[in-house]
C-alpha positions in Angstrom: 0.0 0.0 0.0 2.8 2.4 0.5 4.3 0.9 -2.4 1.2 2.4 -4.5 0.6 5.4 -2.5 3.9 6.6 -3.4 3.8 5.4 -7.0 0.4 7.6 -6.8 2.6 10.5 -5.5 4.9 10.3 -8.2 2.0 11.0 -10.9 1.6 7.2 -12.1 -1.2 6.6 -14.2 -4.2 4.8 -12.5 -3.2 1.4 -14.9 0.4 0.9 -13.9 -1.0 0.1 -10.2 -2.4 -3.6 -9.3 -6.1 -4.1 -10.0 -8.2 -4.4 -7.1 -9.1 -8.0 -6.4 -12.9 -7.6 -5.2 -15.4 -4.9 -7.1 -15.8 -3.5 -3.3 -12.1 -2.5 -3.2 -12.6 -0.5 -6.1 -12.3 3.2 -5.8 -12.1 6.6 -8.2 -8.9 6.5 -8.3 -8.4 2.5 -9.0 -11.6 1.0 -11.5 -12.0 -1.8 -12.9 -11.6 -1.1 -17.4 -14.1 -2.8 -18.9 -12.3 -5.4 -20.1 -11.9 -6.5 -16.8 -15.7 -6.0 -15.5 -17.0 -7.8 -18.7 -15.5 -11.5 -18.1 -16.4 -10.8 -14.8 -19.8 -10.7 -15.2 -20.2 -13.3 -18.2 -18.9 -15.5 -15.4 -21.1 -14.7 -13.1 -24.1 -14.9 -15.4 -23.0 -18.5 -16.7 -23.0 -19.8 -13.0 -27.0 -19.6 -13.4 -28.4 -22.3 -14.3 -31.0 -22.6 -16.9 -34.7 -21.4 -17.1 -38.2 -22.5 -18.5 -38.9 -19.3 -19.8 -43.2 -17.7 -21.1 -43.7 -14.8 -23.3 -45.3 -13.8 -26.3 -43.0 -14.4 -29.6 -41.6 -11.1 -31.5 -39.1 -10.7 -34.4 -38.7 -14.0 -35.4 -36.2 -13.8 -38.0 -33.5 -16.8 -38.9 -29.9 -16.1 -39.3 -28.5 -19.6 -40.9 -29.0 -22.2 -38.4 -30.2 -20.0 -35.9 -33.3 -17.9 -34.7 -33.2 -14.3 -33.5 -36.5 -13.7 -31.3 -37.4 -11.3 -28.8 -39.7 -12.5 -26.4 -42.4 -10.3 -25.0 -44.3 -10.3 -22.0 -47.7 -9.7 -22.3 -48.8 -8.1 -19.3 -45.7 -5.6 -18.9 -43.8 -3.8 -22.0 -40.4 -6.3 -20.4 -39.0 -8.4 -23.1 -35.4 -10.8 -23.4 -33.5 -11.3 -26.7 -33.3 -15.0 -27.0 -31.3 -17.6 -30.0 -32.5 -20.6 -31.0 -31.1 -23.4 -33.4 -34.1 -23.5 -36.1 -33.4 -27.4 -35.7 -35.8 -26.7 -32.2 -38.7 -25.5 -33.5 -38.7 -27.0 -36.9 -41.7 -29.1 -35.4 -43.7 -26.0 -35.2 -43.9 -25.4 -38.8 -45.9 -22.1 -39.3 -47.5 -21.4 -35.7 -43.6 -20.6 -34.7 -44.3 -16.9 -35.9 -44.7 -13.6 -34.2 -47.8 -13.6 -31.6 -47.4 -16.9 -30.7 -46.9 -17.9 -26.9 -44.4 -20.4 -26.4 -42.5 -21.6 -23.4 -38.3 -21.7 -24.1 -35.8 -24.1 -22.4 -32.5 -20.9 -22.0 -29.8 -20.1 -20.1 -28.7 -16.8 -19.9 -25.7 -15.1 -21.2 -23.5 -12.2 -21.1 -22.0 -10.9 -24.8 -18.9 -9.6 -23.4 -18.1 -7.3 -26.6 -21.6 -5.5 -26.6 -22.3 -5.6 -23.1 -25.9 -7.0 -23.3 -27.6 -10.2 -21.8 -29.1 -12.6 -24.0 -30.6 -15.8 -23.6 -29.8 -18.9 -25.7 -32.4 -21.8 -26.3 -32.2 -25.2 -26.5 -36.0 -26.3 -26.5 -39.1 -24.7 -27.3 -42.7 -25.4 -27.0 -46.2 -23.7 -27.3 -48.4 -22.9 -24.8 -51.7 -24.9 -25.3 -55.0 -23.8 -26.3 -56.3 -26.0 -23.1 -53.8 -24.4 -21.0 -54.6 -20.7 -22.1 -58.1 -21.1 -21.6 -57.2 -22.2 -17.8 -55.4 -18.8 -17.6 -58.0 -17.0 -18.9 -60.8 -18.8 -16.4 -58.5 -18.5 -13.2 -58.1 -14.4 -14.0 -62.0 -14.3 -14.9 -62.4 -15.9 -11.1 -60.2 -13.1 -10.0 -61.6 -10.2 -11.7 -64.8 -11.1 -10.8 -64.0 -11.6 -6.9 -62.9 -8.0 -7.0 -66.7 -7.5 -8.7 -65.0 -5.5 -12.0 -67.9 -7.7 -13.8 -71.0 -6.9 -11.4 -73.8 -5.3 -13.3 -74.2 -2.5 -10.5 -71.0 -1.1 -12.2 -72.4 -1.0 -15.7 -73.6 1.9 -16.3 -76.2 3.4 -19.5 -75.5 4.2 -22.7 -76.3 8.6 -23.3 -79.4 8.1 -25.8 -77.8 10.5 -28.6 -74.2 10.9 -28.1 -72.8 13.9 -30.3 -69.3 12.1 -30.1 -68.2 8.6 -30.5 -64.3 7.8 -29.1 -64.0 4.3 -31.8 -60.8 2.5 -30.9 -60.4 0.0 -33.9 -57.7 -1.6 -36.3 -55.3 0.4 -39.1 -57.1 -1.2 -41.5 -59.8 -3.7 -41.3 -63.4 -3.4 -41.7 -64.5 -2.9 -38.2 -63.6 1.5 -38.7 -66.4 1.1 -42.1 -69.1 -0.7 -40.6 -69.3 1.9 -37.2 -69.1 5.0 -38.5 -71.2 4.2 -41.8 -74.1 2.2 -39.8 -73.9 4.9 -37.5 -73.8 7.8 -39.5 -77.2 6.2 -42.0 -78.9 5.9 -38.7 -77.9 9.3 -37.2 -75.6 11.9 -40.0 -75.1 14.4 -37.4 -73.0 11.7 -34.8 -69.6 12.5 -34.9 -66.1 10.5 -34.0 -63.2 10.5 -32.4 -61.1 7.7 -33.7 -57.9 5.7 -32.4 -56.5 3.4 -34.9 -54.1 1.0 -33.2 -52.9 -2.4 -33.6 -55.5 -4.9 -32.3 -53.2 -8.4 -32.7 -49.9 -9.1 -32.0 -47.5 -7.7 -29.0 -48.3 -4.1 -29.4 -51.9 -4.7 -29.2 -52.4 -4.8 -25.4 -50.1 -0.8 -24.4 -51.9 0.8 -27.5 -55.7 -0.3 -27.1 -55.5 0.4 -23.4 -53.6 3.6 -24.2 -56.2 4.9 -26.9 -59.1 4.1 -24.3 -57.9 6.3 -21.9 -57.2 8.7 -24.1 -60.5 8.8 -25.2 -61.6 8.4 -21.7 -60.0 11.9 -20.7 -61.4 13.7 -24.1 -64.2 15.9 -22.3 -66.1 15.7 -26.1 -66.7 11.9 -26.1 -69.7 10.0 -24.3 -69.1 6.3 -25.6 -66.1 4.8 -26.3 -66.5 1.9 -28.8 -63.3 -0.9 -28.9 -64.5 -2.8 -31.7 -62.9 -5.5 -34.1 -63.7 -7.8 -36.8 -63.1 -11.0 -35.0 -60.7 -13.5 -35.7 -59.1 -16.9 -34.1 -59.1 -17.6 -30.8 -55.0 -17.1 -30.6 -55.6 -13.5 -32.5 -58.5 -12.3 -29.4 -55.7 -13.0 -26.7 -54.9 -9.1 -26.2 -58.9 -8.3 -25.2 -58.3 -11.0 -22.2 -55.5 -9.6 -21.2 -55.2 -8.6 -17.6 -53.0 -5.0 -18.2 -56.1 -4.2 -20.6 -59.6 -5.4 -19.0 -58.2 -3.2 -16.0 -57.8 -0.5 -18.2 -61.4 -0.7 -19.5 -62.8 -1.3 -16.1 -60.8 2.0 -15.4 -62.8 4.0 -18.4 -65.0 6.2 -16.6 -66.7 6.9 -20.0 -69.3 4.0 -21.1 -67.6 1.4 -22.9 -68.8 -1.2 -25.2 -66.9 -4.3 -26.5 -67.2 -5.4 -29.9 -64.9 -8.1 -30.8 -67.3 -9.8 -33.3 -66.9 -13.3 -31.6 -69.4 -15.8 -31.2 -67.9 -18.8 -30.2 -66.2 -17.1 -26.8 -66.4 -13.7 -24.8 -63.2 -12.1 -24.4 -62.8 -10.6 -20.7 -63.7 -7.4 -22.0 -66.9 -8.5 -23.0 -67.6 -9.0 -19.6 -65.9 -5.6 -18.2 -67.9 -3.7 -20.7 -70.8 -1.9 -19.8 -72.3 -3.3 -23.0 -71.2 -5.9 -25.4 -71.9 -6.0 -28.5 -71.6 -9.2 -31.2 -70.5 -7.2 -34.0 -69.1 -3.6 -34.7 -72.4 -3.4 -37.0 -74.5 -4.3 -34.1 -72.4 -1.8 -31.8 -73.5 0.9 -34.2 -77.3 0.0 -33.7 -76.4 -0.1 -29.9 -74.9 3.4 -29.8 -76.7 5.2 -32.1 -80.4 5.5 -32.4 -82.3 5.5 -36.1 -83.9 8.6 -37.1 -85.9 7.0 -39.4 -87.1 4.6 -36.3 -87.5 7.7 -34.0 -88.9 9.6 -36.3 -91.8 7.2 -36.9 -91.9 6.8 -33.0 -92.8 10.2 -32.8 -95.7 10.1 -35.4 -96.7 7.3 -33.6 -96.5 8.6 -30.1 -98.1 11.9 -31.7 -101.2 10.2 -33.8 -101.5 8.1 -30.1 -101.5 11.4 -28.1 -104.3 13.0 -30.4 -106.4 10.0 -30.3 -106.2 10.2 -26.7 -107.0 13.8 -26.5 -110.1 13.3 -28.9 -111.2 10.4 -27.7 -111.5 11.8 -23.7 -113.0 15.5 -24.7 -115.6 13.4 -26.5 -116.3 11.6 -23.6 -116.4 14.7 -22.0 -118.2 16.1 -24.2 -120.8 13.5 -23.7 -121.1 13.2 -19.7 -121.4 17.3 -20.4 -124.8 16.8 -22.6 -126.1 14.2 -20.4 -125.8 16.6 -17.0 -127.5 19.3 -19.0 -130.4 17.1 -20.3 -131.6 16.5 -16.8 -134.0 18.7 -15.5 -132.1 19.5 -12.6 -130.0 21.9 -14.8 -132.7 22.1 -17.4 -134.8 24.3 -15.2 -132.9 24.1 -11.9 -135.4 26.8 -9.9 -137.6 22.9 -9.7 -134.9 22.4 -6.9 -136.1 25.7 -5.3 -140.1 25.3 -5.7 -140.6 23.2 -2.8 -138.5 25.2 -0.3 -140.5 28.5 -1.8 -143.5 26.7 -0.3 -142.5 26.0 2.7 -140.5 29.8 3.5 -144.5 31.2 2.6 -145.8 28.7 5.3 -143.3 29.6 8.0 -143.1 33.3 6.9 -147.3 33.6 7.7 -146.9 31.5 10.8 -144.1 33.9 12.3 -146.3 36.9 11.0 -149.1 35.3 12.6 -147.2 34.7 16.1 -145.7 38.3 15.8 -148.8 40.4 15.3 -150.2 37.6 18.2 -147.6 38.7 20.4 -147.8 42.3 19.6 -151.7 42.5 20.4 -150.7 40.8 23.6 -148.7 42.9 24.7 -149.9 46.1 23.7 -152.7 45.2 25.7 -150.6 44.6 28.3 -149.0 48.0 28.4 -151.9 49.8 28.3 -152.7 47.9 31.7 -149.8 48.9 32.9 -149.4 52.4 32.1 -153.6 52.7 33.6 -152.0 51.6 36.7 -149.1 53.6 36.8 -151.3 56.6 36.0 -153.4 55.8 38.5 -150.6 55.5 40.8 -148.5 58.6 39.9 -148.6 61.9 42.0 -149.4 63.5 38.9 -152.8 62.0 38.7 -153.7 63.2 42.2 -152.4 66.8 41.0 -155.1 66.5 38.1 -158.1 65.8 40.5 -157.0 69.4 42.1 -154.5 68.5 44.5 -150.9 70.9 45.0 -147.4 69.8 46.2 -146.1 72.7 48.5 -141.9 73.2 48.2 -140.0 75.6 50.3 -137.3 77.4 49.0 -134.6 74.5 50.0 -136.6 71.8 48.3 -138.0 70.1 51.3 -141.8 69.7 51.3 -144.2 72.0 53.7 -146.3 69.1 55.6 -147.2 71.3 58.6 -147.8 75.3 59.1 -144.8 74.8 61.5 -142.9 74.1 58.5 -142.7 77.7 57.1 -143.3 81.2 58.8 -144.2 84.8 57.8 -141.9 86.0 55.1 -140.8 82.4 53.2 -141.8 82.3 49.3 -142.8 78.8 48.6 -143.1 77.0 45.2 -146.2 75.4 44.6 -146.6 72.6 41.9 -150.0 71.5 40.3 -151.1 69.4 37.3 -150.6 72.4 35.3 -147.2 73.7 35.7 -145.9 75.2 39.4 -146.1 79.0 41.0 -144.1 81.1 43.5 -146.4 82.2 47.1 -145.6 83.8 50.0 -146.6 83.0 53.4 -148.2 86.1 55.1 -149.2 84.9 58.4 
């Protein structure tokens, strides 16, 4: 160490001192040069042993008695460069191509010159049909225990949608049929539309990569996924896991139509509607205005009919009420009660004048005896009421004495005297 501290010191370059032994005891000032990492770690790699590998094939392309692949996993964008001697899969024939899912027997190794990892192949077999179905069951158990396909999540279609997010092939048929069924049953619809890849490895990132898209466009109301079927192998993307969780993510409605009859991809089932064919999707999203149109008629000629039909029944019960002779000559209610007000109108004239006589006759008695009563009756037969001065009345000649003036009340009126003895 002192050794290579003073070589350092000195100004020795970094390459005429001893290599470290471990990649910990390396440092700035002693690395390892690349030609002394990369054996490294091509020995390190070939330690591992090798590996039953699954992905989705890509690139398939022969180089003499090899095969360059990539394969791809179809959940993740992750893939591996892999070689294979074309002697492996010359049992394969034609369904060794790009899309297919196989299962490789590689070990992994280093390529010390370019400084990438590889894999080399020895065997190589396809996944079953039997065995992809399983795959597809088990993740339909597991979606559906997290209830993605419970119909309380589906939710309804607008009834006239002015835009329509389509998310359909380059090229195909499935693009035609939508917007020209659409447009013949509503010309005023419009689209937004995604063409992506809907096979293959690229199928799964750019379906579930146009749906959002068309999922965060404010404009669109439905977003339509649609395809023109195809073999069970080519409908793989529209059960994969990565995109049925994108779709079940779309907060816009969604409907699935993958045109195949013989089984439902998972996004039939995550869809809030699924449709058997991008013609019938079309039908689904769109209403006819020829259909509506005669709807309305309909509903209108209904609606009159109605209306006719109850103000003639109206009209009726109304001529009936005023043919009866209650409201033909309605005073016939009043005739009888006329009667009987005369009756009890005489009788309470009859009792009043009665009562009257009675007692007039009555007050005459008593106003005879009050008159007869009164101190002004006794004044009339020639009698006088004598009053001094103060009020009080003179009784007795000792009541008054020479000299008082007295007043002196008769039936006539009243006079002023004055006593003289």
């Amino acid at each position: 160490m002192h050794d290579e501290t003073s070589a350092l010191a000195a100004g020795a370059p970094p390459a005429a001192l001893p290599l470290p032994l471990k990649a910990a005891d390396t440092t700035p000032e002693r690395p390892w040069p690349v030609r002394h990492l990369a054996p490294k770690v091509a020995d390190y790699v070939a330690r591992m042993p090798p590996v039953w590998v699954e992905g989705q094939l890509l690139n398939v392309r022969r180089w003499n008695s090899l095969l360059f692949l990539t394969l791809r996993d179809t959940d993740l964008d992750m893939s591996i460069s892999v070689t294979l001697p074309a002697v492996a899969a010359m049992s394969l024939g034609d369904r060794f191509a790009d899309g297919a899912h196989v299962v490789v027997h590689a070990r992994p190794q280093y390529q010390v010159k370019k400084g990438s990892l590889g894999f080399a192949a020895d065997r190589v077999r396809l996944v079953g049909l039997g065995e992809l179905l399983a795959r597809i069951e088990q993740l339909k158990g597991v979606l559906a225990a997290e209830g993605l396909f419970d119909d309380a999540r589906k939710r309804a279609l607008p009834f006239l949608p002015g835009v329509v997010g389509l998310v359909c092939a380059q090229q195909g048929d499935a693009e035609h049929d939508v917007v020209s069924n659409a447009r013949a049953r509503w010309p005023a619809v419009q689209f937004e539309i995604r063409r992506v890849t809907v096979q293959g490895p690229s199928a799964v990132p750019e379906v579930s990569a146009a749906i959002a898209e068309l999922d965060a466009d404010p404009r669109v109301e439905v977003v339509v996924v649609a395809r023109g079927g195809g073999s069970f192998e080519d409908l793989l993307p529209f059960s994969n896991e990565t995109l049925v969780r994108a779709a079940a993510a779309c907060r816009t409605p969604l409907v699935s139509a993958i045109g195949h009859h013989m089984d439902s991809p998972l996004l039939d089932l995550v869809a809030d509607l699924r449709a058997s064919t991008p013609t019938d999707a079309a039908k689904r999203v769109v209403p006819d205005v020829t259909e509506e149109r005669a709807r309305l008629v309909q509903a209108r000629t209904r609606t009159r009919a109605a209306v006719q039909h109850r103000l003639a029944r109206e009209e009726s019960t109304l001529a009936h009420l005023r043919s009866r002779p209650v409201l033909a000559r309605p005073e016939t209610l009043v005739d009888p009660h006329v009667d009987v007000l005369r009756r009890l109108t005489a009788r309470g004239r009859a009792v009043v004048d009665a009562a009257v006589a009675l007692a007039a006759t009555e007050t005459a008695r008593l106003a005879g005896q009050v008159r007869a009563l009164s101190p002004a009756a006794t004044l009339e037969r020639g009698y006088a009421v004598v009053q001094r001065a103060d009020g009080v009345v003179v009784r007795s000649p000792d009541d008054v004495t020479a000299g008082d003036r007295l007043r002196v009340r008769v039936a006539a009126g009243e006079l002023t005297a004055e006593v003289t003895t």
